[in-house]
C-alpha positions as CSV (number, residue, x, y, z in Angstrom):
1,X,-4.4,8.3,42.4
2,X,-7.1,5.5,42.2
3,X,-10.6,6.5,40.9
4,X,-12.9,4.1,42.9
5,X,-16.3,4.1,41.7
6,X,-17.1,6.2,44.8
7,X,-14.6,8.9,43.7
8,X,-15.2,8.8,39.9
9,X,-18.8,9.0,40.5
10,X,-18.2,12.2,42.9
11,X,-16.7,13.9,40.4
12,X,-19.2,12.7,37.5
13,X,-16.6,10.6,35.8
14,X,-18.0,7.1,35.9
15,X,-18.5,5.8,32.6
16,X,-22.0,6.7,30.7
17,X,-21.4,3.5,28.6
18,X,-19.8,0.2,29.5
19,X,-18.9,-2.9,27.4
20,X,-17.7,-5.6,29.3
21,X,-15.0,-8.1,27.8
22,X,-14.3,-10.6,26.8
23,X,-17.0,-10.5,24.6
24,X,-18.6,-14.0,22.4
25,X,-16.0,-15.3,20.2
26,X,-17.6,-14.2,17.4
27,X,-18.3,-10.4,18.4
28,X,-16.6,-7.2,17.4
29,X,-17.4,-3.6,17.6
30,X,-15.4,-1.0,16.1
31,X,-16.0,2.8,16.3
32,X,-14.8,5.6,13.9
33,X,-15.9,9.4,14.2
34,X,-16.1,11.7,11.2
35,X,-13.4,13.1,9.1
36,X,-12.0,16.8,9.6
37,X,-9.4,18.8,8.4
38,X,-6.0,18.5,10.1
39,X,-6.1,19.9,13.8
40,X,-3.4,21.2,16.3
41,X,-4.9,19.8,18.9
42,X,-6.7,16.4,19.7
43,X,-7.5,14.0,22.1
44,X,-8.8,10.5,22.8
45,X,-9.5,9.2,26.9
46,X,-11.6,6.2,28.2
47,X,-11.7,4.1,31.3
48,X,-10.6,1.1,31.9
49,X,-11.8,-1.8,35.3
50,X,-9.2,-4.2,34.5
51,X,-9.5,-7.8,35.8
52,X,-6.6,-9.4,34.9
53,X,-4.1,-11.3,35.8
54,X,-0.5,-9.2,36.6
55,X,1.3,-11.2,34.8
56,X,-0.8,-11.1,31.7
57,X,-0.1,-9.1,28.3
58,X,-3.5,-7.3,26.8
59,X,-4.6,-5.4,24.4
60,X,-7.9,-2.8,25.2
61,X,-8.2,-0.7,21.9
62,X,-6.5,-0.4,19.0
63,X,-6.2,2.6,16.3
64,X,-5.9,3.0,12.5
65,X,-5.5,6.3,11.3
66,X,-4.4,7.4,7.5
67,X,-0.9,7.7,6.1
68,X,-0.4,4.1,8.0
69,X,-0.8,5.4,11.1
70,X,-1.5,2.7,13.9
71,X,-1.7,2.1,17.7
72,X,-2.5,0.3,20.7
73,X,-3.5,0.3,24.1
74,X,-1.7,-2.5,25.7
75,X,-1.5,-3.3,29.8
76,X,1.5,-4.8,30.7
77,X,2.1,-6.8,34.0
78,X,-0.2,-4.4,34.9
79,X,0.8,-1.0,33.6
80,X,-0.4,0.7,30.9
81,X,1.4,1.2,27.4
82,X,0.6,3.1,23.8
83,X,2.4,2.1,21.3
84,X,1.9,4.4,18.1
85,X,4.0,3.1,14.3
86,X,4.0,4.7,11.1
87,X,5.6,2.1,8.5
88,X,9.1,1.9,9.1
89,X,9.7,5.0,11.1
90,X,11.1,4.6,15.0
91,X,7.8,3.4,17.3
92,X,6.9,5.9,19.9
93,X,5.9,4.9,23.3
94,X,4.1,6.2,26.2
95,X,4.2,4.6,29.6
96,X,3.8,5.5,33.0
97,X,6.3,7.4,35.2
98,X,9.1,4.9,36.6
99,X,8.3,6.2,39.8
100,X,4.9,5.2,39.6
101,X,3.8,1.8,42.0
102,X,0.5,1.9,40.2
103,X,-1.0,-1.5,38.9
104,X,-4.0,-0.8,37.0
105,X,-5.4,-4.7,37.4
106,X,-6.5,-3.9,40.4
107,X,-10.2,-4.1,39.5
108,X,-11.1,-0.5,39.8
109,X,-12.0,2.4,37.1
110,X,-9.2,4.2,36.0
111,X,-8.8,7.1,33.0
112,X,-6.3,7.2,30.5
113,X,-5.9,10.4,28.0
114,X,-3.5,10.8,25.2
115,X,-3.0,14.4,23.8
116,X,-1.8,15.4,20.7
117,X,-0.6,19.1,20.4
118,X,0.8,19.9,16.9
119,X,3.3,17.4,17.4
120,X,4.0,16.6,21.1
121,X,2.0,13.9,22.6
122,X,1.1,14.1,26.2
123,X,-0.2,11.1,28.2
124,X,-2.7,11.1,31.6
125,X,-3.7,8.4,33.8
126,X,-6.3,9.3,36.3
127,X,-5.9,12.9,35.5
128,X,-2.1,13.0,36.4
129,X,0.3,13.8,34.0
130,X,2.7,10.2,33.5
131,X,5.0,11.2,30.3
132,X,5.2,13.1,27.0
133,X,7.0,12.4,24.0
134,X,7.6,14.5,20.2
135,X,6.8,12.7,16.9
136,X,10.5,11.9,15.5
137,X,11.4,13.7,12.1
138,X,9.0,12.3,9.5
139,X,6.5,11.0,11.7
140,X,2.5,12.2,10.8
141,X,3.4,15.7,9.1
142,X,-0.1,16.8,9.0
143,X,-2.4,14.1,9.6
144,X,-4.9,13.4,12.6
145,X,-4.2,11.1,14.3
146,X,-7.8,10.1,16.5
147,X,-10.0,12.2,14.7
148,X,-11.0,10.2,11.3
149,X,-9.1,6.8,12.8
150,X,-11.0,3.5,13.2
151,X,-11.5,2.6,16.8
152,X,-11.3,-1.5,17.6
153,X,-11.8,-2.1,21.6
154,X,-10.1,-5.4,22.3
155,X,-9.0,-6.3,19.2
156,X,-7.5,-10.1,20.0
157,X,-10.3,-11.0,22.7
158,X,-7.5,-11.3,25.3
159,X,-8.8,-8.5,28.1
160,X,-10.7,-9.4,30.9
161,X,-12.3,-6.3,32.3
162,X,-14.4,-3.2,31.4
163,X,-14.3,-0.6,28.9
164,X,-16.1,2.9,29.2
165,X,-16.8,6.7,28.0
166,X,-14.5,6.2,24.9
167,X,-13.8,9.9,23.5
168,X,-12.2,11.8,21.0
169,X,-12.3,15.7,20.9
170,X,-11.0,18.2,18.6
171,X,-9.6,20.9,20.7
172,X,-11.8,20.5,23.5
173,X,-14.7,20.1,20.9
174,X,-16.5,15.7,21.7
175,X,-17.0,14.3,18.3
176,X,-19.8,12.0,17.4
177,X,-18.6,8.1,17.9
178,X,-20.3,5.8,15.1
179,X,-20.4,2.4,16.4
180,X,-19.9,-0.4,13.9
181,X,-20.7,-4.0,14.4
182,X,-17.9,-6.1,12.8
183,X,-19.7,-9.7,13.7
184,X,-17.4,-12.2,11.7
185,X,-20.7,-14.6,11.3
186,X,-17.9,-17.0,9.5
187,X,-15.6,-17.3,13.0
188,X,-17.6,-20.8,13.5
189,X,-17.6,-22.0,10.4
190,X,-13.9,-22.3,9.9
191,X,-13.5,-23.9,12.8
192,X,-12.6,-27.4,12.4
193,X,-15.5,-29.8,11.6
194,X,-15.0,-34.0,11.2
195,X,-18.4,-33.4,9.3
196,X,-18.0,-34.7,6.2
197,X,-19.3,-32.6,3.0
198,X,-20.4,-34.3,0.1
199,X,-21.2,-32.9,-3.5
200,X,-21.4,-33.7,-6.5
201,X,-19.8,-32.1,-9.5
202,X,-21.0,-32.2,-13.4
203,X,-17.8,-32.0,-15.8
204,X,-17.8,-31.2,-19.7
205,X,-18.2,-34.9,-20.5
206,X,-20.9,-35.7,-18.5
207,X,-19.6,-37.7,-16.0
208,X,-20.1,-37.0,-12.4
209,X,-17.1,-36.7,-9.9
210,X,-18.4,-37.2,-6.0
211,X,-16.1,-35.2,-4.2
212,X,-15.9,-35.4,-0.4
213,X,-14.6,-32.6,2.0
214,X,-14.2,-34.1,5.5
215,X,-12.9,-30.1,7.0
216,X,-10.4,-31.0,8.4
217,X,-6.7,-29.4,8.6
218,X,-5.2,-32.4,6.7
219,X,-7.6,-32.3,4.1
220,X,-7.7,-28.3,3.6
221,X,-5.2,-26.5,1.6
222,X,-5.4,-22.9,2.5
223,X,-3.1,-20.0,1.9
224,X,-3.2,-16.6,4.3
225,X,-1.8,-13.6,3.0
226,X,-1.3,-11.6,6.3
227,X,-0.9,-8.3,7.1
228,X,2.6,-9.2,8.7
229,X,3.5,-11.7,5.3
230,X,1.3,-11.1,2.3
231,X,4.3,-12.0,-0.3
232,X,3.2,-13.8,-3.6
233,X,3.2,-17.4,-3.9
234,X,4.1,-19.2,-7.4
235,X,2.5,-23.0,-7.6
236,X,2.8,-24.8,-10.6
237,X,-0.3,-26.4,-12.5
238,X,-1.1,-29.6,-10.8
239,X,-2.0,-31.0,-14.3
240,X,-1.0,-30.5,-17.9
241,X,-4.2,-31.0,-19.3
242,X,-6.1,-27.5,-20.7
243,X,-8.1,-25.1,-19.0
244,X,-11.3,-26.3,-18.1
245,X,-12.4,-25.9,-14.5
246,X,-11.4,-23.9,-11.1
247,X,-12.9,-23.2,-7.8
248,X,-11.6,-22.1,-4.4
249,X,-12.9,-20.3,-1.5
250,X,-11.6,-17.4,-0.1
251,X,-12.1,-14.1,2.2
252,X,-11.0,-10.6,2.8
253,X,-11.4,-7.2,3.3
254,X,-9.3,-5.9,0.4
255,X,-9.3,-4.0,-2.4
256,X,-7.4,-2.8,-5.1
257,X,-5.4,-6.2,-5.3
258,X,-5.0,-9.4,-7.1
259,X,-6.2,-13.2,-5.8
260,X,-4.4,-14.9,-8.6
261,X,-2.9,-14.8,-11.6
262,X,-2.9,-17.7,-14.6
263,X,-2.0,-17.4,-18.0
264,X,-4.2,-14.3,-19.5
265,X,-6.6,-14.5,-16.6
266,X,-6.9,-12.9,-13.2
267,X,-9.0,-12.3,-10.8
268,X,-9.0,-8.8,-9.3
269,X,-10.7,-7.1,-6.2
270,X,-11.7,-3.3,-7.6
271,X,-11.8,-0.4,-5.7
272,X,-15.4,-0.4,-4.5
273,X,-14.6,-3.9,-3.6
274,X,-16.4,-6.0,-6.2
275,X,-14.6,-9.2,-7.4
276,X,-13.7,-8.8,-11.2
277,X,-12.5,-11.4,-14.3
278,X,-10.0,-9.7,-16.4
279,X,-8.3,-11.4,-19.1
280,X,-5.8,-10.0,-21.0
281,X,-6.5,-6.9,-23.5
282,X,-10.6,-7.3,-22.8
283,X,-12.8,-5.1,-20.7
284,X,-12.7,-6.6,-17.0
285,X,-16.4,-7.7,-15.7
286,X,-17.5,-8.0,-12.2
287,X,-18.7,-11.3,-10.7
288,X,-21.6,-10.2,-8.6
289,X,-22.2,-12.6,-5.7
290,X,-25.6,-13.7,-5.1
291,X,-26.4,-11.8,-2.1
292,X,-27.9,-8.7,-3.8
293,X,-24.8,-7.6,-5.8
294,X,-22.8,-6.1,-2.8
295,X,-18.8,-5.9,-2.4
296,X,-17.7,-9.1,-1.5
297,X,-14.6,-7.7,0.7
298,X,-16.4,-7.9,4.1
299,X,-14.6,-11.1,5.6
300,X,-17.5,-13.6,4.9
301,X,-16.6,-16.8,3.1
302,X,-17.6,-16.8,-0.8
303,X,-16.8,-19.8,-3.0
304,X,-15.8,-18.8,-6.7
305,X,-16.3,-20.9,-9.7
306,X,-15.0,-20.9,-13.4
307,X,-15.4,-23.6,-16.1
308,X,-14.8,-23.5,-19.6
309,X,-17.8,-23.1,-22.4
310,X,-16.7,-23.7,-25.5
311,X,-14.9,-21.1,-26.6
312,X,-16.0,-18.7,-23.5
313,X,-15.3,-18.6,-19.8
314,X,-18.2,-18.4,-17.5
315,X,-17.7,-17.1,-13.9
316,X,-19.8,-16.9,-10.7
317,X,-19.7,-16.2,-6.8
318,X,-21.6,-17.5,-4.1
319,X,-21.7,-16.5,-0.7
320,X,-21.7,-18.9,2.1
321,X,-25.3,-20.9,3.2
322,X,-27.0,-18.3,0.8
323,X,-30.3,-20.1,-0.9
324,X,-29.9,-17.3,-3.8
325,X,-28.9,-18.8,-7.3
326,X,-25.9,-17.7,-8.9
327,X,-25.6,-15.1,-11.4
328,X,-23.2,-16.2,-14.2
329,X,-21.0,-14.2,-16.2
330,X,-19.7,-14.9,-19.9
331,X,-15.9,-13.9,-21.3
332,X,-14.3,-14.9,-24.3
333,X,-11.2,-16.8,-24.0
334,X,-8.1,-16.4,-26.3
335,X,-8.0,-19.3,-27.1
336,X,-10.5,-23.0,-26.5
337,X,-7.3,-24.5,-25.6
338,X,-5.7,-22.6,-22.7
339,X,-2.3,-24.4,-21.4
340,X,-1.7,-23.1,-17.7
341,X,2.0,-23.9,-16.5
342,X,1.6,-22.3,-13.4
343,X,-0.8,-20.0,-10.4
344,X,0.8,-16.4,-9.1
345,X,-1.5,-16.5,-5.5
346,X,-1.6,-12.6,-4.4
347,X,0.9,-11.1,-6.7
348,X,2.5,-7.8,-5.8
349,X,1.8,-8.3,-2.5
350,X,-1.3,-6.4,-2.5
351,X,-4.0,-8.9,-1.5
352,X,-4.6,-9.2,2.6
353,X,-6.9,-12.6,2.8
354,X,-7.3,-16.4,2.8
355,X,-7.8,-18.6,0.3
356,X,-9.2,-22.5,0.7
357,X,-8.8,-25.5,-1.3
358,X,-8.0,-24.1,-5.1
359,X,-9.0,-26.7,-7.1
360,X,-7.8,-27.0,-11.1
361,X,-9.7,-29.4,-13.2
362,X,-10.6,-31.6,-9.8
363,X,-6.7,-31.3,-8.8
364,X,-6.2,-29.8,-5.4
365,X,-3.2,-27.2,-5.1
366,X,-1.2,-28.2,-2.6
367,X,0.6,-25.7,-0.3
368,X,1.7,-27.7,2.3
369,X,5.5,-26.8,1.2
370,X,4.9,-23.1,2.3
371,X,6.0,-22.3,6.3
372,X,3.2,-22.9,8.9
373,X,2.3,-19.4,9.4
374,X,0.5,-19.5,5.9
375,X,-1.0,-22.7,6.0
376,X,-3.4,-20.9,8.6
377,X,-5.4,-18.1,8.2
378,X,-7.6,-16.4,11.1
379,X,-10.4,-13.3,11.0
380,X,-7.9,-11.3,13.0
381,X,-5.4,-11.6,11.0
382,X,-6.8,-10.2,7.4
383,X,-9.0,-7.1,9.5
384,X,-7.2,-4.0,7.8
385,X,-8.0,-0.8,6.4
386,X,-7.8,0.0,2.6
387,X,-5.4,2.9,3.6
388,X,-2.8,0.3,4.1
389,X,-3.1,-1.4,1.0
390,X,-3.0,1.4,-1.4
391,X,-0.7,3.7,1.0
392,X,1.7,1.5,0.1
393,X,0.9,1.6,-4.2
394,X,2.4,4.0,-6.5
395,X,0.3,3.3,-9.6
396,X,-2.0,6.3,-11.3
397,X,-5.8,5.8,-11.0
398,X,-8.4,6.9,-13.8
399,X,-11.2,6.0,-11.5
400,X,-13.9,8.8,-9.9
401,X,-12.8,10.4,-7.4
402,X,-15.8,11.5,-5.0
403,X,-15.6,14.5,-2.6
404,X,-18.0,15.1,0.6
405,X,-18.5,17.6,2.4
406,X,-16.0,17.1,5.2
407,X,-13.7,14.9,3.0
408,X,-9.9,16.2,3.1
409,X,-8.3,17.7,-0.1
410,X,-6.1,15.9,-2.5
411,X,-2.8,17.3,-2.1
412,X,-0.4,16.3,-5.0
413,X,2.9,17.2,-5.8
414,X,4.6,16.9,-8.8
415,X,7.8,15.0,-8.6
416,X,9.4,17.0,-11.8
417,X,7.6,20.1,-12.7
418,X,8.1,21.5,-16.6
419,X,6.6,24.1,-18.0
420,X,2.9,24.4,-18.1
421,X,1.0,23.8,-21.1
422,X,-2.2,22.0,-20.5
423,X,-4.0,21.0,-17.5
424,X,-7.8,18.9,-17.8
425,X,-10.1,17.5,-15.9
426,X,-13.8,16.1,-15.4
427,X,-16.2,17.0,-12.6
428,X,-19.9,16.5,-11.6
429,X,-21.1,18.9,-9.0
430,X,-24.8,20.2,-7.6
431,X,-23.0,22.9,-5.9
432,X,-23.5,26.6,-7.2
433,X,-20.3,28.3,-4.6
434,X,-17.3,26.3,-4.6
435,X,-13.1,25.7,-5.3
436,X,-12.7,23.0,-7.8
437,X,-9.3,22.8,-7.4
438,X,-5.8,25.7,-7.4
439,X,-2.5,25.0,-8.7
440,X,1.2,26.7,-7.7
441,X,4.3,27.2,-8.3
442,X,7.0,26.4,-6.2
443,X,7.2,30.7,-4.6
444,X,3.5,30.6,-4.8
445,X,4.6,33.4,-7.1
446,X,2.0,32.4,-10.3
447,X,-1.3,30.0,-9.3
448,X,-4.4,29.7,-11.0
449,X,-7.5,28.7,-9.2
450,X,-10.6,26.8,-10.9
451,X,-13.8,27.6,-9.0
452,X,-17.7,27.7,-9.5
453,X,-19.0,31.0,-8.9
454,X,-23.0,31.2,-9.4
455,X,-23.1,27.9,-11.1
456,X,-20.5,29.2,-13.7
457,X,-17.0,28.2,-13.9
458,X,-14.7,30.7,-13.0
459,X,-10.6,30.8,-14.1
460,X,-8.7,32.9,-11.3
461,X,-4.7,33.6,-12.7
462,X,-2.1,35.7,-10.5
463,X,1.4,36.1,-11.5
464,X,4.3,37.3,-10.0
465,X,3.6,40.9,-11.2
466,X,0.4,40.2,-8.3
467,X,-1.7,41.1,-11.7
468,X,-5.2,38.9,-11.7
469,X,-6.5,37.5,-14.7
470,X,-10.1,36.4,-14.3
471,X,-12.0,34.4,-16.9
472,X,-15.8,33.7,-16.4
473,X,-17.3,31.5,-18.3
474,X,-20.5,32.5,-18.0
475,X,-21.9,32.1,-21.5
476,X,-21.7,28.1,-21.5
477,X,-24.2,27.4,-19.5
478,X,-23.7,26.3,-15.5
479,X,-21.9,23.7,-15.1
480,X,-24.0,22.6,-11.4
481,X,-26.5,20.8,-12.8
482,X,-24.7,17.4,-12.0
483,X,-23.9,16.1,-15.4
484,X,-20.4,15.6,-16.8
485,X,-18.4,18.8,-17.7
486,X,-14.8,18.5,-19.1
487,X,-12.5,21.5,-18.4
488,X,-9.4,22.3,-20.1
489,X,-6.5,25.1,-19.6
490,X,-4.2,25.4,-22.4
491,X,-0.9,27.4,-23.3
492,X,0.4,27.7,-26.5
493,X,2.4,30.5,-28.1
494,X,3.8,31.4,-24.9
495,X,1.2,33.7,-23.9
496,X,-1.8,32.8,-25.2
497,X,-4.2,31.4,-22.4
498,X,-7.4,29.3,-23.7
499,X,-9.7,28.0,-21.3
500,X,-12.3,25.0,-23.0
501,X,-15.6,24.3,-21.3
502,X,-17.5,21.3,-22.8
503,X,-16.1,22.4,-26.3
504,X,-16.8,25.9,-25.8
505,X,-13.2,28.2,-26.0
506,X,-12.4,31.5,-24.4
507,X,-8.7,32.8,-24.9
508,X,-6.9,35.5,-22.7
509,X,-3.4,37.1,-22.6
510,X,-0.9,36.5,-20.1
511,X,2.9,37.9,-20.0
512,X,4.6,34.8,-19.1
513,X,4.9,31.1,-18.5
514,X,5.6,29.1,-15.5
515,X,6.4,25.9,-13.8
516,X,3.7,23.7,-11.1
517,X,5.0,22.5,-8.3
518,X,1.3,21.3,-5.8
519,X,-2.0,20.7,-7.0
520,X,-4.9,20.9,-4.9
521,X,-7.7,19.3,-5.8
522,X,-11.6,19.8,-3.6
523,X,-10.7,22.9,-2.2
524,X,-8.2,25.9,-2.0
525,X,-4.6,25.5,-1.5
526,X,-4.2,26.4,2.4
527,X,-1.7,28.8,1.7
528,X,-3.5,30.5,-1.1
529,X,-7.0,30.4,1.5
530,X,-4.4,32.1,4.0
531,X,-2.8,35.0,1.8
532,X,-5.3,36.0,-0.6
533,X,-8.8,36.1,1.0
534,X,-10.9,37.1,-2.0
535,X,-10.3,33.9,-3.7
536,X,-11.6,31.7,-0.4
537,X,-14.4,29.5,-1.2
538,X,-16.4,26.5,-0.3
539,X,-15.0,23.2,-0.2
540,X,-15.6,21.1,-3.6
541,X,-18.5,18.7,-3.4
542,X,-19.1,16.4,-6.2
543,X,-16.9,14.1,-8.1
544,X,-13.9,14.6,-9.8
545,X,-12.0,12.0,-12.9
546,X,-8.9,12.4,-15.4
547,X,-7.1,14.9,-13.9
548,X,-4.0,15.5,-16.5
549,X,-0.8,17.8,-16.3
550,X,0.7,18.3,-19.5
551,X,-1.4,15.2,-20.9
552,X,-0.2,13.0,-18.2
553,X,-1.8,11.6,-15.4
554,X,-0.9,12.9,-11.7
555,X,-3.2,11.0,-9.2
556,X,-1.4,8.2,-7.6
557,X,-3.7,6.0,-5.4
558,X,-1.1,7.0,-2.6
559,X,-2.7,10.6,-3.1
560,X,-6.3,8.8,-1.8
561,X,-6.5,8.9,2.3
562,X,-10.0,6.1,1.9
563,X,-9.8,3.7,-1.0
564,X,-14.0,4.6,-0.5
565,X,-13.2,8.0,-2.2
566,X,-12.8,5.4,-5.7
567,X,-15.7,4.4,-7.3
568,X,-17.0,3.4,-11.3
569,X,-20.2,5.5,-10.9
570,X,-20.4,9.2,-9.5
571,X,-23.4,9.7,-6.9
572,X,-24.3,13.1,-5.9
573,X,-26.9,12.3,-2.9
């Protein structure tokens, strides 16, 4: 049962690479391998010298895989358990056999390996078979679960031991491990310091205000919005007086949410993790820190500040003990005189972060009359992946969308389908072979299939009659040069078929109309790659924006598997 290191090095089974824990306090490593398509079977084994006490409760690595997919590796009074939880559905737990004496703290190598086949999971401790369990109904349809997940050995710092050979395969096949450093440099600096911190502060009339931070927990006011309570919190203006100054600090690893919300102001994380200024019916602008103009949502401490100019609103970031200046930005505000009756902290339950002493024209917001639990606000409490934020959204985006080479498909079903009468899109592509995207119909009975074929775009329609309509555009140009080309499929008359290319028109015949049920967008629909092999093509690599059905949009940022996919500006290299 045991593998001593006598017995795993016999059968070359010692671990190639070992990380002994715990680690500093301020050191983390995560490890995530690349993404590929949905798999029957996969795996993921390591070994583990535990040291701990029997008694004791640990956690030695921890997963996050899409669709809200997460799991751990916990030893418990000195027996192994995974845990695996998708959102509300029932938990599904893996153990060892009752019959089994084993107690894994015994200070010796052992191997654990978790299998995955289609839907059964299958778990081994030192190559011997302990239990197996099947995914309840609605659990991870088709979604990996190790392949493509995020890796985080030791998550809480509480395992005293060794950690080795940590592997995931694809059907037998080892995939490549990238190993992150996630170093929260900040992990000192919010602990408490009697130091006290003195600055001083110019205000609109002149006069200087001395203000005096000592850092410590009665003079803080922070507010944590955690992954286990991230609920909105509504503080009323400390003051009556107008707009004129705020500052705070905060940090997070968000996107796609809101810090707070004031009268016609907010203040926005975007999807590439910038920090934006929107007010009301204007253009939102980004607040580039001063470190280089890079996302601010990687769990280091930046202070924001906003003061009143006149008639405008100026805005800038700074990232903690940075020597760069600060870049400012300019708004207009609706009005000189803005009354603010109250603050919505993290509205909509979106934002996962901290936020520290929000100060209103030098007033201090006050959250000591919120539970204890979000007075506080540690590093290992905010570390989340997008995936959870926006699985949980069901807004449309109008961002780019940008598709690798191994990047999944977007699979999107419409919720009511109606007849079809116009379907658009915009794409950027250097690709000459590929499948932009192929829509169907609930019997698979009519879909139509937009590809690049030679660097021209190519219009592929089967009906139910099994006749194929082909349209190739090949007069317009080619369309994989990697500029902007806008594509549009029309019906009107009943029968009349027009395919638009950058303005240019070409109109076909077909017998009837018809209803979409799936759209997939970045490659051919699996079904239709299955069936009909002559339409099979490469996977879609490029960007693609404004996808429309019938003049409405039909990409919801639950559709996106990695918020990264999201960005303002398409880059094809």
């Amino acid at each position: 049962g045991t593998l001593t290191e006598a017995s795993l090095n016999s059968n070359r089974l010692i671990p190639k690479t070992v990380s002994e824990y715990p680690l500093p306090f301020n050191v983390r490593t995560k490890y995530s391998t690349d993404e590929e398509d949905y798999t029957l079977s996969e795996a993921i084994s390591f070994s583990v010298l535990s040291k701990q006490q029997s008694s004791s409760t640990a956690t030695i690595l921890a997963g996050f895989a899409y669709d809200n997919i997460y799991y751990v590796f916990d030893i418990e009074e000195g027996k192994p358990k995974i845990i695996f939880s998708q959102d509300d559905l029932p938990d599904v737990v893996l153990t060892t056999k009752e019959n089994n004496p084993i107690n894994i703290n015994d200070g010796q190598w052992h191997k654990l390996n978790i299998e995955r086949v289609n839907r059964k999971l299958r778990f081994q401790l030192d190559n011997i078979e302990q239990s197996d369990m099947q995914l309840p109904d609605g659990w991870q349809t088709k979604t990996n679960i190790f392949i493509g997940a995020e890796l985080t050995p030791v998550p809480h710092g509480d395992f005293n031991g060794k950690l080795g050979d940590i592997l995931v395969t694809n059907a037998g096949r080892s995939l490549n491990l990238r190993e992150e450093d996630t170093t929260d440099e900040n992990e000192d600096n919010l602990k408490e310091s009697s130091t006290p911190l003195i600055s001083s502060i110019p205000s609109s009339s002149d006069k200087i205000f001395v203000v005096v931070d000592m850092k410590s927990s009665q003079t803080k006011q922070i507010v944590g919005f955690l992954r286990t309570d991230n609920s909105e919190v509504v503080v009323p203006s400390p003051t009556n007086s107008p707009f004129n100054t705020l500052s705070f600090s905060f940090r997070t690893r968000s996107n796609v949410s809101t810090l707070m919300q004031f009268g016609p102001i907010s203040l926005n994380i975007d999807v590439d993790g910038y920090l934006a200024l929107v007010i009301r019916d204007k253009q939102a602008q980004r607040i580039s820190s001063n470190d280089e103009q890079k996302p601010i949502n990687d769990g280091s401490i930046y202070s924001v500040h906003l003061q009143r100019a006149d008639k405008n609103i100026e805005a800038w970031i700074m990232k903690k003990s940075s020597v760069h200046s600060a870049k400012k930005i300019s708004m207009e505000l609706p009005s000189a005189k803005l009354a603010i009756d109250s603050f919505v902290f993290g509205p909509r339950s979106q934002f996962i972060g901290c936020l520290e002493n929000v100060t209103y024209n030098e007033q201090v917001i006050s959250f000591k009359h919120l539970p204890s639990n979000r007075q506080q606000c540690p590093s290992s409490s905010i570390v989340l992946k997008s995936a959870e934020v926006l699985s949980t959204s069901n807004i449309f985006i109008d961002q780019i969308i940008s598709f690798k080479e191994y990047d999944r498909p977007l699979i999107v079903p419409i919720d009511y389908p109606e007849d079809f009468r116009l379907f658009s899109l915009v794409f950027y592509t250097q690709e000459s072979n590929s499948i932009i995207c192929s829509l169907a119909d609930r019997t698979y009975a009519n879909f139509l299939t937009l590809s690049i074929y030679n660097g021209r775009l190519l219009l592929t329609f089967d009906d139910k009659q099994r006749k194929r309509l082909k349209i190739f555009l090949n007069n317009t140009g080619p369309v994989d040069n990697g500029l902007q080309h806008e594509v549009a499929v029309k019906l009107i008359n009943k029968n009349d078929f027009i395919v638009e290319l950058d303005g240019n028109v070409v109109m076909k015949k077909i017998s009837e109309t018809f209803r979409i049920q799936t759209i997939y967008i970045g490659q051919l629909d699996s079904f239709l790659k299955e069936k009909h092999a002559s339409l099979d093509g490469d996977n879609f690599v490029g960007c693609i924006k404004n996808v429309m059905l019938n003049e409405r949009a039909v990409i919801k940022l639950d559709h996106i598997h990695h918020a990264g996919r999201l960005t303002n500006v398409c880059q094809l290299s």
